[in-house]
C-alpha positions in Angstrom: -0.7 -15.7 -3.5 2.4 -14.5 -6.0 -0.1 -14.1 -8.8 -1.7 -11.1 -6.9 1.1 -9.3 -5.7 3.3 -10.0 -8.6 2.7 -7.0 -11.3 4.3 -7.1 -14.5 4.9 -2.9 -14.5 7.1 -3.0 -11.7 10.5 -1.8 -12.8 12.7 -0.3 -9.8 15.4 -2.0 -8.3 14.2 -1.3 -4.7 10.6 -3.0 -3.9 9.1 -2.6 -0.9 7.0 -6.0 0.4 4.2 -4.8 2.3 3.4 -7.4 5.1 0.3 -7.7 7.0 -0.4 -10.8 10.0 -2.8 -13.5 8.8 -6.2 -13.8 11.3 -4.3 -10.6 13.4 -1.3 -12.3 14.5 1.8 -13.9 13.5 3.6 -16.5 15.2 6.4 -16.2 17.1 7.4 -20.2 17.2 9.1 -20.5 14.4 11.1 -17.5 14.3 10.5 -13.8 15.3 8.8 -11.7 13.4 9.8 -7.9 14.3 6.3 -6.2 14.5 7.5 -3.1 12.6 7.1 -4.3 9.2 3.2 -4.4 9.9 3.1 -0.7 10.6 5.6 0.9 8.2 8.1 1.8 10.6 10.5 -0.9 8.9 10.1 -2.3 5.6 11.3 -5.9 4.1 12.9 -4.8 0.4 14.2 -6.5 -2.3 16.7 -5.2 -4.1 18.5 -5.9 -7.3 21.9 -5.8 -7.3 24.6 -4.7 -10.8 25.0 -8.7 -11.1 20.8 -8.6 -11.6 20.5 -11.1 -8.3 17.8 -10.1 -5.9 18.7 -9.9 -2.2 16.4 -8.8 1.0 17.0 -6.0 3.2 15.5 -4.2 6.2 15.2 -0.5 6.6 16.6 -1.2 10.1 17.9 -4.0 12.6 19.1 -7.7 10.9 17.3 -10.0 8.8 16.9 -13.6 9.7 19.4 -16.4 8.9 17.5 -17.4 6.3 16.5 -14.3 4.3 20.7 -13.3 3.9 20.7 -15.3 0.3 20.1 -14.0 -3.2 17.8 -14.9 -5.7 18.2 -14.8 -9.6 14.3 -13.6 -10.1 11.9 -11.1 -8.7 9.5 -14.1 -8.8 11.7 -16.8 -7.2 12.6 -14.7 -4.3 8.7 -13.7 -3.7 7.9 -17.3 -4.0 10.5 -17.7 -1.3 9.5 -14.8 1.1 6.0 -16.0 0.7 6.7 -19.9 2.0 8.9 -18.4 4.7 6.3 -15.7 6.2 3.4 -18.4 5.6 5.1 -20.3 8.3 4.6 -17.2 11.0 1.4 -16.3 10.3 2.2 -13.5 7.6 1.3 -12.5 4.3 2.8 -10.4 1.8 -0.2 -7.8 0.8 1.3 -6.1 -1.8 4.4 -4.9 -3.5 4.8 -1.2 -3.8 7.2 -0.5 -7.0 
């Protein structure tokens, strides 16, 4: 839930989202899921931008249609990430400032 991984001491501009699969494995219906992100060898960021917006980003390969957007909160665009993992099995375990 975004009251555990939310953490009012965070202060970079680059967050790392760690994700882990909810019951051992996420769903591949709704959308794909690249399996990296479980092991570390790509990570799901959020960055803050010089206009203070929040945007995702993948060490490597493309993000999905619906994670290219911006958010004007931290909060709001964990609140979002969380909904639209949810949906393929995934959760976000923690945030790593």
């Amino acid at each position: 839930m975004i009251s555990n991984i939310l953490n009012p001491k965070l202060k970079k501009d680059d967050r790392v989202l760690v994700l882990e699969p909810i019951d051992g494995k996420p769903r591949s219906v709704t959308g794909l899921v690249d399996i990296r992100l479980f092991s570390g060898e790509n990570n799901l960021h959020l960055i803050r931008s010089s206009n203070n917006m929040w945007k995702a980003s993948y060490d490597s390969g493309t993000l999905p249609r619906d994670l290219k957007q911006s958010w004007s909160s931290f909060r709001e665009a964990v609140k979002f990430l969380e909904g639209y993992y949810a949906k393929r099995n995934v959760r976000i375990a923690r945030v790593n400032d």
